[in-house]
N, C-alpha and C positions, 0 to 999 in steps of 0.2 A: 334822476330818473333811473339810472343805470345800477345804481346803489339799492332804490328800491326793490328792480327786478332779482338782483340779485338776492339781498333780504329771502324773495319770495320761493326763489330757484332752491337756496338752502332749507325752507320750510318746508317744501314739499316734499327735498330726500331727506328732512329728516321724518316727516310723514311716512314714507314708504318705509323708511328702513324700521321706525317702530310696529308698522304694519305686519313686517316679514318675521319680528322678532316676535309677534303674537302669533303670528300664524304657528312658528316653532315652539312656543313655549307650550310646555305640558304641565297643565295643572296637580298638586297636591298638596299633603296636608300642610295643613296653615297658611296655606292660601286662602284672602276674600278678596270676594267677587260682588260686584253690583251686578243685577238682574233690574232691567227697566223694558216694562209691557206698555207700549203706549197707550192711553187713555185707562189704564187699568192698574191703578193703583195699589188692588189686593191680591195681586202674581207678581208685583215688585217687591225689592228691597235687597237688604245686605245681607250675604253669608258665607260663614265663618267652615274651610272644610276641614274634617274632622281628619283622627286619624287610619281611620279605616277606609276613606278618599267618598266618604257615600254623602251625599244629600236628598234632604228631603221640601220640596219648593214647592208651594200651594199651589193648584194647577197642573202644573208638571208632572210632581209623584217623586217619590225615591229617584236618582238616575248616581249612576259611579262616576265620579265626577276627575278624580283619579288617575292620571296616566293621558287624559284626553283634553287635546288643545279649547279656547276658548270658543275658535269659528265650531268645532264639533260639539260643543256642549248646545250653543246656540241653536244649530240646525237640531240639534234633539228635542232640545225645549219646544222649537216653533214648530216641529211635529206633532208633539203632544197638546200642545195648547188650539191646535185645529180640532180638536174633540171637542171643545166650548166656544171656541171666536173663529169669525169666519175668516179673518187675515190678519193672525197676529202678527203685530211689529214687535218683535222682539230685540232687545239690546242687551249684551252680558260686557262686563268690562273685568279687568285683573284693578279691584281697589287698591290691596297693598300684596306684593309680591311674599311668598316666603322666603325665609333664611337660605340660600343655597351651601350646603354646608358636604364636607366629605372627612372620615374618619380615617385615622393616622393611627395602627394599633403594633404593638409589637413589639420586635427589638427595635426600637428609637427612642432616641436620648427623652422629648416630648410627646408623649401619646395621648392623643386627646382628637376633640371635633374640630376644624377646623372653617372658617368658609371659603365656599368656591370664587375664588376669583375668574375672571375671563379667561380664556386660553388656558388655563393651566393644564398640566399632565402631569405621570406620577412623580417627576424630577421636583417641581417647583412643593407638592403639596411633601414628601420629603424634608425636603430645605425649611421648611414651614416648621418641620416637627424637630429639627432640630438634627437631622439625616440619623442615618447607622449607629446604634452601638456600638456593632462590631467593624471589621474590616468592609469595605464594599463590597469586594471580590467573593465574601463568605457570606453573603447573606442574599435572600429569592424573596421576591415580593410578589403577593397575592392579589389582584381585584375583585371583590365578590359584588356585582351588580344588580338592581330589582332587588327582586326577593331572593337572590342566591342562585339563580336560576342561572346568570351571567358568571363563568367566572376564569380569569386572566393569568394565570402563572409566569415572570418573567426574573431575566436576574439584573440582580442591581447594578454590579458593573453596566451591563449592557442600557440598562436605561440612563448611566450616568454618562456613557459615552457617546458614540453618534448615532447608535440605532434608534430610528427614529420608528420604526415598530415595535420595537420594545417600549420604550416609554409612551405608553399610553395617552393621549386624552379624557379627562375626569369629566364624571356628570354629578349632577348633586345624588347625593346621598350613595356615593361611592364607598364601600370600605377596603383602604389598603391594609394588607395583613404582612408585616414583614417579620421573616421568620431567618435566623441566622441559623448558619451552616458549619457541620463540626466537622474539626480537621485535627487529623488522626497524625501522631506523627510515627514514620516507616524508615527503617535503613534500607540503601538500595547500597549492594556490594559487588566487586569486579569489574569486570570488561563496560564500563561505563564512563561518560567524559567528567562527571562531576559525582565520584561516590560522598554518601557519609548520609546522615539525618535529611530527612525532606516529609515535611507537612503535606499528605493528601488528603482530600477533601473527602467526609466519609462516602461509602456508596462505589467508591473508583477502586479498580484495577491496576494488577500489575502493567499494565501496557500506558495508564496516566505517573506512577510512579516513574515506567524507564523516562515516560517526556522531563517529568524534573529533573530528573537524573542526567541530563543531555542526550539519550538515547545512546548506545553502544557504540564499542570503538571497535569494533570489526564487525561483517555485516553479516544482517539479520538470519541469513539462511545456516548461519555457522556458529550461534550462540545456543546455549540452553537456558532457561530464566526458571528458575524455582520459586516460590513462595514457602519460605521456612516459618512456622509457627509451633512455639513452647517447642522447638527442635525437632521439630519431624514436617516434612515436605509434605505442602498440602496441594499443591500442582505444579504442574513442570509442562514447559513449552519446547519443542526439539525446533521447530519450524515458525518462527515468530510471525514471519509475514504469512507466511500461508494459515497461522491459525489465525492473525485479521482478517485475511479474505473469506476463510471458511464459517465465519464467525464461533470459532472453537468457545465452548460453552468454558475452559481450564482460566483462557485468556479474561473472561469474565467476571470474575471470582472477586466477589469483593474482597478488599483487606482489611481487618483490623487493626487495633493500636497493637505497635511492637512488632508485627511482624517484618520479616526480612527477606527484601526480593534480591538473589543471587545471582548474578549471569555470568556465568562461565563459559571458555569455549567451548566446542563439540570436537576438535582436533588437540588431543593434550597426549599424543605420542608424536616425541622426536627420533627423528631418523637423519640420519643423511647418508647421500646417495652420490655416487662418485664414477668416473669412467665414462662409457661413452652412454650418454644422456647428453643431452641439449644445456640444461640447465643445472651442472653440478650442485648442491650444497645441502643446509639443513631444513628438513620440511615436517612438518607440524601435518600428523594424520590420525583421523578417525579411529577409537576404539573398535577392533573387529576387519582394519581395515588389512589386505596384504598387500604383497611385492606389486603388484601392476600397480595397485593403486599410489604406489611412492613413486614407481618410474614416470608414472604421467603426471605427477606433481612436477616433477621435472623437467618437463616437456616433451618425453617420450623418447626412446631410444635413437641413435644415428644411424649410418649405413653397416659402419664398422662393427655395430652389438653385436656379441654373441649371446646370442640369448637363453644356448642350450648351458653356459656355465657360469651365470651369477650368482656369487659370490656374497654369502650372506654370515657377518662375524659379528654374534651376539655381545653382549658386556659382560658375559663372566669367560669370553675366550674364544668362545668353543666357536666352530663356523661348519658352513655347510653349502652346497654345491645343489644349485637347480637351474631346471631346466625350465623356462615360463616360456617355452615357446604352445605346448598343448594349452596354457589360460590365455594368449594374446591371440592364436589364430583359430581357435575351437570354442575359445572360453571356460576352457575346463578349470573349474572350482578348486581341485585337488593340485594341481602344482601351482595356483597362487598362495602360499605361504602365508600364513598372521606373521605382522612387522611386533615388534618387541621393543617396550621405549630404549633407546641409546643403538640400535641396531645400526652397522655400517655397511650398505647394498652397494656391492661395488660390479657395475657391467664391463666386463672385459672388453677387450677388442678382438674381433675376428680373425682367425689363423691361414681361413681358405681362401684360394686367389684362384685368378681364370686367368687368361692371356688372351685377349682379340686381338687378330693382324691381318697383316693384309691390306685389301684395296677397300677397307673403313674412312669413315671420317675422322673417326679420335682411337687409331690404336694405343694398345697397352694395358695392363694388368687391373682387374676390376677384381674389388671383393666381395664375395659371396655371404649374404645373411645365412646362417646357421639355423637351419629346418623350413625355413623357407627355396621353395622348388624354382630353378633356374630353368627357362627352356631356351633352344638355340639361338629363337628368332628374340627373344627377352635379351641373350647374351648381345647379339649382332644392335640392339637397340642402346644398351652401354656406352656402345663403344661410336654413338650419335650417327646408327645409322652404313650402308654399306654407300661407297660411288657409285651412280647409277650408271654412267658411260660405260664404266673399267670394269666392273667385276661382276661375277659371274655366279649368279648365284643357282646356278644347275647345280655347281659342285663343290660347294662349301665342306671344307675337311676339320676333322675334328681330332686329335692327337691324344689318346689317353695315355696314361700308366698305369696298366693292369697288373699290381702284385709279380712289381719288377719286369715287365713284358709290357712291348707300345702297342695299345690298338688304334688301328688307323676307323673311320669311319668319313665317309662319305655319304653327305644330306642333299637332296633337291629341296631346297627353301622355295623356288619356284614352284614347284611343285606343290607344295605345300599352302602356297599363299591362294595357290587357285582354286585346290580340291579339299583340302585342309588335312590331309593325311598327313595323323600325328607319327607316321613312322619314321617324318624326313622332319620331324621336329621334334629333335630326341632332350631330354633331361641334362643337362652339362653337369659335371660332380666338378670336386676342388681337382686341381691342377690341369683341368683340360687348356689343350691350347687350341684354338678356334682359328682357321684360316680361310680368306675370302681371297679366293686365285682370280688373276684378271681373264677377263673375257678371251674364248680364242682357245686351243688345245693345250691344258697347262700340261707343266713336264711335273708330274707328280714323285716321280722318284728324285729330282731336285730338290723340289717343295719338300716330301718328308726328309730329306738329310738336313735341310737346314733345320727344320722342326725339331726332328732329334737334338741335334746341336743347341737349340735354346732353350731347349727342355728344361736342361739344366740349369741356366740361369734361372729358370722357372722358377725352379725350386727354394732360390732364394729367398722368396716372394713368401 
């Protein structure tokens, strides 16, 4: 009993499922079909549909039979057969199915029609034909659908791999068009991880050659990339990344067979750079490029630069004496200098010294950047600052040498911090000596004799 039901339970899904599969199937040519009217034997029989999907069925009339499932043929018919019977029963059935067939044309080893199996897609009907002529990777296949109306472009790697949007599922009378893809070959030379010969696919750009090429070995803001053809440059890239973003029409440019994409650097003058810089040695700079632009390759000057007399000694001798302090704190164009390949920029060290003493946190001798402006309370800030208990800063002294003659000068820094009066916050020059007397009535004529007295040592400085 149990055997039975089941029997029955299999009959019925396989009932539906033929059901469901009529309901999808769309009639065309070479397809036939039973037509059965009941009690009406002269609106029945068999036929045969043509290639142009049209029939012509006694009763009915012409109807496109074409493109349209069997349930929609039927409901047309029992419309039209309501013009003569007053409740047609109408029956249409699929007698013998057509060939389900789909076309394989191309570059493939087998081109020919083939039939559709269930589930296939374009991989399987492919494999069918005997796959590629050519490489995988160089061939793009075509789906042209209906009457052309549909139509599919994809590449063959990609349907051979896991893109499962790419490879398509086929319907009958699908035609694939597989069409192989020419590949050009190009030298790519220089600043590159793999130069020599490399096959690019036609249609591609210098920017798909550098990918074969391993893409550059120094980066991208700091190369130039030419396309050389029959020896004369047909574009040139200064900015490689920024002409991807911009989408630079040069970056574009298809290539040809035999041309040669070149990528050289944008820095092809050596220099090196010595003294007081951060980062002595040899630096690789810009055509057009001058002296500032080599000291900040360096890492920029120390405390100790003078910057009014670096030292510039070309390669056939000769040398020359500037001053880059008006292009570092003005930006003036005219004493940055053009650097010259083999040039040796050598920054001195600074000659001028100060002396901070006193009731400071960090007395002792500070040196002064050359064209750069010192003020008192800058000075007092050197030397980390004055004791704030102990000293007195109403009457901070200042000890010059005036063309062999001491001037004495006395500042109110207090004075100054409150009201800002730049009188009592004077300019320090080289050998001043700065003294910060303790709070309380200093004995000034003590204080300057030792001053005088160290003057000297000053000078050693």
């Amino acid at each position: 009993m149990r055997t039975r039901w089941g029997f029955l339970w299999m009959l019925a899904l396989l009932g539906m499922c033929m059901a469901a599969w009529a309901d999808a199937y769309r009639l065309g040519p070479e397809d036939i079909i039973q037509v059965h009217v009941l009690r009406h034997p002269e609106y029945s029989g068999e036929y045969f549909i043509p290639a142009d999907g049209t029939l012509a069925i006694p009763g009915i009339g012409q109807v496109m039979a074409g493109g349209i499932t069997l349930e929609e043929l039927t409901a047309l018919a029992r419309e039209r057969l309501r013009d003569t019977l007053r409740e047609p029963d109408v029956t249409i059935t699929l007698k013998q199915p057509r060939m389900q067939r789909v076309y394989v044309l191309g570059s493939v080893l087998r081109p020919g029609v083939y039939d559709l199996k269930t589930g296939w897609r374009i991989a399987e009907a492919l494999a069918a034909a005997g796959g590629t002529a050519s490489d995988a990777v160089d061939a793009r296949a075509t789906v042209y659908r209906g009457a052309g109306d549909e139509k599919y472009t994809v590449d063959i790697a990609a349907v051979l791999g896991a893109d499962a949007r790419a490879n398509l599922p086929l319907r009958a009378g699908d035609i694939i068009s597989v069409t192989a893809l020419e590949r050009l070959p190009i030298f790519v030379m220089g600043a590159v991880k793999n130069p020599g010969l490399h096959e690019v696919q036609a249609g591609h750009s210098m920017l798909e050659a550098l990918a074969l090429a391993g893409g550059p070995t120094i980066p991208d803001a700091e190369i130039q990339t030419t396309v050389i053809r029959d020896g004369q440059a047909m574009a040139t890239l200064v900015d490689l990344k920024g002409a991807m973003q911009k989408r630079d029409p040069a970056a574009r440019i298809p290539l040809q067979r035999g041309d040669v994409v070149q990528v050289s650097s944008l820095r092809s003058l050596h220099v090196m750079v010595a003294g007081q810089v951060r980062n002595p040695g040899a630096y690789e700079l810009r055509d057009g490029d001058g002296l500032l632009e080599a000291i900040t390759l360096a890492g920029g000057i120390t405390e100790e630069a003078a910057m009014n007399r670096i030292k510039v000694v070309h390669q056939s001798g000769k040398a020359e004496i500037v001053d880059i302090t008006p292009a570092m704190l003005q930006g003036e164009e005219e004493s940055n200098i053009r650097v010259q390949p083999g040039d040796l920029i050598i920054v001195p060290q600074t000659m001028a010294h100060i002396a901070v003493l006193g009731f400071v946190n960090r007395p002792g001798h500070f040196s002064l950047r050359e064209g750069v402006p010192l003020t008192l309370v800058e000075a007092l800030t050197l030397a980390d600052g004055v004791q704030p208990k102990r000293s007195a800063l109403g009457s901070v002294a200042i000890l010059r040498n005036d063309n062999g003659s001491q001037q004495r000068i006395i500042a109110d820094v207090r004075r100054y911090l409150k009201t800002g009066d730049a009188q009592h916050n004077p300019i320090v020059q080289p050998g001043d000596i700065i003294y910060v007397p303790e709070s309380g009535r200093p004995d000034w004529g003590e204080i300057f004799q030792t001053l005088a007295s160290f003057s000297i040592l000053n000078d050693l400085f």
